[in-house]
N, C-alpha and C positions, 0 to 999 in steps of 0.2 A: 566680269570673268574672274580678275583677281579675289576681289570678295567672297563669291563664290567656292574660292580654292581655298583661300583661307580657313571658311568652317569648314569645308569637308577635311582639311587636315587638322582643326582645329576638334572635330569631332571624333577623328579616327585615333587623334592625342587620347581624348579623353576615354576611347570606349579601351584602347592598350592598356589606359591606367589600370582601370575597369579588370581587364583581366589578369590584370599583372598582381594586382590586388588580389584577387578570387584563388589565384595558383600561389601565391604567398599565404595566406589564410589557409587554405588545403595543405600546402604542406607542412606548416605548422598543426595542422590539427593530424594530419598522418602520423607524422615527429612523435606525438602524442603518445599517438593510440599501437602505435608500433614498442616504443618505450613500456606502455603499460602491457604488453605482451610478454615481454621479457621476464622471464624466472627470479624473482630477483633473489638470491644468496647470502646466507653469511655464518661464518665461524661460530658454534658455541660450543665449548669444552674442546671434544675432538671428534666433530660431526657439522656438516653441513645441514640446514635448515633451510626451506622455502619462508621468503617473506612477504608481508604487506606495507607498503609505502605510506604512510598516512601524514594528511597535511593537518593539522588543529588549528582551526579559526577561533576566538575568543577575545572580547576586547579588556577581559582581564586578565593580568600577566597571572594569578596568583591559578584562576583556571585553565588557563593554559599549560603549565607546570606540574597541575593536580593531573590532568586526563592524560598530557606525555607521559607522566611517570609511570600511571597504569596501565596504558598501553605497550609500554615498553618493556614491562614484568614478563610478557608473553612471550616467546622464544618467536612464534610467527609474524610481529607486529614491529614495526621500524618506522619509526616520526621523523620523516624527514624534511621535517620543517613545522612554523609556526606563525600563523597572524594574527594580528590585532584589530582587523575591520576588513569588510567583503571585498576592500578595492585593492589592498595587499594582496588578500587571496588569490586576485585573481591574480596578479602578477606571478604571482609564487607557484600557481598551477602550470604557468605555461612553463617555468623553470627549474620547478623539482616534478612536474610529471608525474604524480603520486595517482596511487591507486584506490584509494577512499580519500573523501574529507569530512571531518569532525567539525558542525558548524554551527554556530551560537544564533538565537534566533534574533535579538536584542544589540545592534551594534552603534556605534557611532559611523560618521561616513559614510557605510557602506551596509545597510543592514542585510540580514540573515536572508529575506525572502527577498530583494533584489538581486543579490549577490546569486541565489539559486536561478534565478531566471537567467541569467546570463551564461552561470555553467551550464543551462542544460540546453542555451540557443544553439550549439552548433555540434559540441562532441560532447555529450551529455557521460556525466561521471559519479558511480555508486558516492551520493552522500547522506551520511547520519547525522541528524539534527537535535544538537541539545536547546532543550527546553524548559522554560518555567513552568511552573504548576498553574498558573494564573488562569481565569479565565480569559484573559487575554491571549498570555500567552499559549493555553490550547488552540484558540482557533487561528492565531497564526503558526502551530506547528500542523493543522490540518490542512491549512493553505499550500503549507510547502510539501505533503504527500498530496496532493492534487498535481502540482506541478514538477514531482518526479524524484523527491526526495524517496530514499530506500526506505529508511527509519526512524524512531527518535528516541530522545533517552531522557527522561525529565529529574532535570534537578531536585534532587533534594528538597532545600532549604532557599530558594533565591537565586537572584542572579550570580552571587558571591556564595558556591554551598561548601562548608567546612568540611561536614558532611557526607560530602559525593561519593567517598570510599564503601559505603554501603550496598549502590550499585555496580562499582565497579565489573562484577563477574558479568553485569548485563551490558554495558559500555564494549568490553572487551566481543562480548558474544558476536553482537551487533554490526560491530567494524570487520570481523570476521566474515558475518554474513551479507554485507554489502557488497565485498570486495568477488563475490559471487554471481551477484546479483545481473537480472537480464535487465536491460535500459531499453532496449528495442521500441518499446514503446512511448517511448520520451523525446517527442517532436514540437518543436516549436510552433509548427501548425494546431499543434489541440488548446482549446481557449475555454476560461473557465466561463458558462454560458446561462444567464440565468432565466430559469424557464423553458428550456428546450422546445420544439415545437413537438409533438404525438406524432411516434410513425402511424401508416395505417394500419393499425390492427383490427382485425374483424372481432366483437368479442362475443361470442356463443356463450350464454349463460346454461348451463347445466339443471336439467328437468328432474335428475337425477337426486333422491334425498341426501346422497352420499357429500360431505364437504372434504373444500379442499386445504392443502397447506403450503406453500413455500420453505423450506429451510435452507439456509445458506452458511457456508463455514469458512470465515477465512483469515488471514493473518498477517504479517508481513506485505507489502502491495496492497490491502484489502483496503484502506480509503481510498484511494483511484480508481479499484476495480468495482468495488458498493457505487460510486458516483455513476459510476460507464454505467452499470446496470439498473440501479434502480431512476434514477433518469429518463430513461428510456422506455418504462411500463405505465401502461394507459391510467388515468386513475381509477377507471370503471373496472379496473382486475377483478377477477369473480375468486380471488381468495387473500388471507392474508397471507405477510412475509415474517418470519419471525428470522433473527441473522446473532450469528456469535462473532464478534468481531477480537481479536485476544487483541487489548489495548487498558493500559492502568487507567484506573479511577479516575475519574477527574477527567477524563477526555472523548470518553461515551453519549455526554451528555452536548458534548460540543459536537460531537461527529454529526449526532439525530438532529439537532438545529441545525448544522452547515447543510445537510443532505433535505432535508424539510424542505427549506428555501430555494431547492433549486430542481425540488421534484416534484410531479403532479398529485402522484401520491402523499398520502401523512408517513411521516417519519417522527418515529419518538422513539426514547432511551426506557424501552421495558421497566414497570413497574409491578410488585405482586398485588395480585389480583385482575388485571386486565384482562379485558375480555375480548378474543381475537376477533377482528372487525375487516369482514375484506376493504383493497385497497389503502390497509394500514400497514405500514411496518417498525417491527418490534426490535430496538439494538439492546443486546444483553447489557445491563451496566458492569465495567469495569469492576474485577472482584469477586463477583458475585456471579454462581452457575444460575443458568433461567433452563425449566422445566413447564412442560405444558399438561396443565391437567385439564378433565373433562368435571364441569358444573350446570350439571340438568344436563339441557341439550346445545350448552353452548361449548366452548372450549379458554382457557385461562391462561395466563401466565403464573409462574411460581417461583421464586428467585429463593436462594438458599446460599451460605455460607460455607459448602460441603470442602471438602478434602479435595486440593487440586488433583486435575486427572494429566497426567504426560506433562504435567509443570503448568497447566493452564488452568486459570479460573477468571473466565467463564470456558466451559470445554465443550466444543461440538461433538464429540461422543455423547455428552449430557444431554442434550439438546435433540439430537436426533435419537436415542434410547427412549428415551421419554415419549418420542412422538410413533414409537416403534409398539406403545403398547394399547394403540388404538389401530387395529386391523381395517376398519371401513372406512380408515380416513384416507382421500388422495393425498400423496405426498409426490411434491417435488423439491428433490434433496439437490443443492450443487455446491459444490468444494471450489472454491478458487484460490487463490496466490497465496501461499503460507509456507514455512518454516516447518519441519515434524513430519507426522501423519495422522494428527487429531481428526478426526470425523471418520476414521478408515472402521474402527471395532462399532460407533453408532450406527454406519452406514449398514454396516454387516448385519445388525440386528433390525436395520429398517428393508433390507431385500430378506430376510427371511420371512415376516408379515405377509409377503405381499402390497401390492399398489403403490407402487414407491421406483418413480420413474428416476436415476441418477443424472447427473450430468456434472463433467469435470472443465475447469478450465484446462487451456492446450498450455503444450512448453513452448511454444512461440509466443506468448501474450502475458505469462505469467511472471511475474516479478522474482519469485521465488517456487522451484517447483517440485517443492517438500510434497503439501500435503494433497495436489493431483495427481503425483504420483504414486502416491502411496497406496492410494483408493485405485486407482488404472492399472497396477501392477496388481492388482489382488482381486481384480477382474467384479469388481463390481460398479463399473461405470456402463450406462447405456449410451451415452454421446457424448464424445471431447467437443470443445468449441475454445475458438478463438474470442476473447473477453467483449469484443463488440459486438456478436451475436448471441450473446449467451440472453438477454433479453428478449430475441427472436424465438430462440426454442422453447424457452420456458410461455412465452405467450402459446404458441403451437402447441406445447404437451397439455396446456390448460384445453385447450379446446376439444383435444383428442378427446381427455377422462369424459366419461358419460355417470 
């Protein structure tokens, strides 16, 4: 009987801990997220100014110094604080409470993508990720927009870039627009999964001479949102995907290999001359606008050097224009998570055509909800959708065309 009594107090010890623990954790992450609510203010000249809190993680003192300083040039941005490896960071989050963090991919201790996993276990927080140019270091700053990172900003020149002042206005842009940014969708529950199983889609091939096309536009959030969705399409799709991703050089080519490998479909980084092959998909390369021409009775790809369009190149205006001037073609066009409102003047000349079914990502799902808005407010969207069924409708609208 004693023994008995024992564990059960010995148990009821433990499950108190249990929650005493869970209600400690909760209110430190309320503490938080209550803190990052707050307006934060401060003096310049003889005017108050709204600010952004930002923590800079780097395990070089000499880049840490370089990215505070131009952060701090801006009247809206206020560093308060700085670390030298992910396991300060974290310390540092729960004590300065900051409202972005600037984070280096490459650390000692504590690296860049551990370090993210842990921010985004429990109260997940807008972070921009600087990165090398490496091919390394691309596909681990792919890894960390998989797992909920905002942005990234690639180095210059190195881990150590003299340099880095050239990007600045895009550093600056960047921490701006994180500190905006929706996390909503940043749960520890989602796992990066390789080979997903095939929903059931029924696929109705088309008797119809008429072919079909995919286009997809998107920017900011768009590696998370391209994974959720192409993922998720059968590889027997009865059309190709052709996709404008706006993301530098160098990192296009990593995206089409990360997304390859872990989709039933092909995925490759758009080259000129290809020729669209259903069940393939086509990622613009970084730099460079892709344009779709027709050769005989097939259809191509066409990359060019052109004049950026709204500060983009590659620009989903370009992209959908282009596919705007083949009338018989099916098109389905969808805009997801981005910055701007690039695809909004291509969309407009793809609903004047005809055959050109839209569809928008929602603002509950979008990372950023620039460029769905922009097309939704201008009434040319036919379905919003939330980012995990956007692969549902687009199989459905495939089946509808005849």
């Amino acid at each position: 009987m004693k023994m008995h009594l024992m564990i059960m107090n010995n148990n009821e010890l433990y499950n108190n801990e249990n929650k005493q623990r869970k209600i400690n954790n909760e209110m430190i992450n309320n503490a938080m997220k209550e803190r990052r609510k707050t307006v934060h203010m401060k003096e310049r000249g003889d005017h108050m100014v709204e600010q952004i809190n930002v923590l800079v993680v780097d395990d070089s003192a000499f880049m840490r110094k370089v990215i505070s300083d131009m952060l701090t040039k801006d009247p809206h941005i206020h560093v308060v604080g700085t670390a030298r490896n992910g396991k300060e960071a974290l310390t540092k989050r729960v004590s300065l409470a900051p409202d972005v963090i600037t984070l280096d991919v490459e650390m000692p201790v504590m690296d860049g993508i551990s370090t993210l996993k842990q921010l985004m276990k429990h109260d997940p927080i807008p972070v921009v990720m600087i990165s090398s140019l490496t091919k390394e270091g691309a596909l681990q700053t792919l890894l960390a927009m998989e797992l909920g990172a905002v942005d990234f900003v690639a180095k210059t020149s190195g881990a150590i870039s003299l340099d880095l002042h050239v990007i600045e206005k895009e550093i600056v842009q960047k921490v701006k627009l994180a500190s905006q940014a929706n996390l909503m969708n940043n749960t520890s529950k989602r796992h990066i999964q390789q080979m997903p199983s095939n929903r059931p889609f029924v696929i109705k091939h088309s008797t119809s001479s008429n072919k079909k096309v995919i286009a997809i536009g998107t920017s900011t959030g768009g590696p998370k949102a391209l994974k959720e969705v192409l993922t998720n399409l059968p590889k027997e799709i009865d059309a190709p995907i052709v996709i404008v991703q706006h993301m530098p050089s160098g990192f296009t080519q990593s995206l089409a290999q990360r997304l390859d490998t872990l989709s039933h479909i092909d995925v490759k980084e758009a080259a000129s001359g290809d020729i669209l092959r259903n069940g393939t998909a086509y990622i613009a390369p970084g730099g460079s606008h892709m344009e779709i021409m027709k050769t005989g009775q097939a259809y191509s790809i066409h990359l060019h050097k052109g004049d950026m369009r709204r500060g983009h190149r590659p620009s989903v205006d370009v992209l959908f224009e282009s596919l705007a001037k083949f009338p018989d073609l099916q098109k389905i066009a969808v805009i997801m998570t981005g910055m701007g409102s690039d695809g909004k003047a291509g969309l407009e000349k793809l609903k004047e055509t005809g055959l050109c079914f839209s569809l928008a990502e929602s603002v509950r799902t979008s990372v950023v909800y620039g460029m769905p808005k922009a097309a939704i407010e201008a009434q040319l969207i036919d379905e919003i959708s939330d980012l995990d069924n956007i692969s549902d409708h687009i199989m459905r609208q495939l089946n509808h065309f005849r």
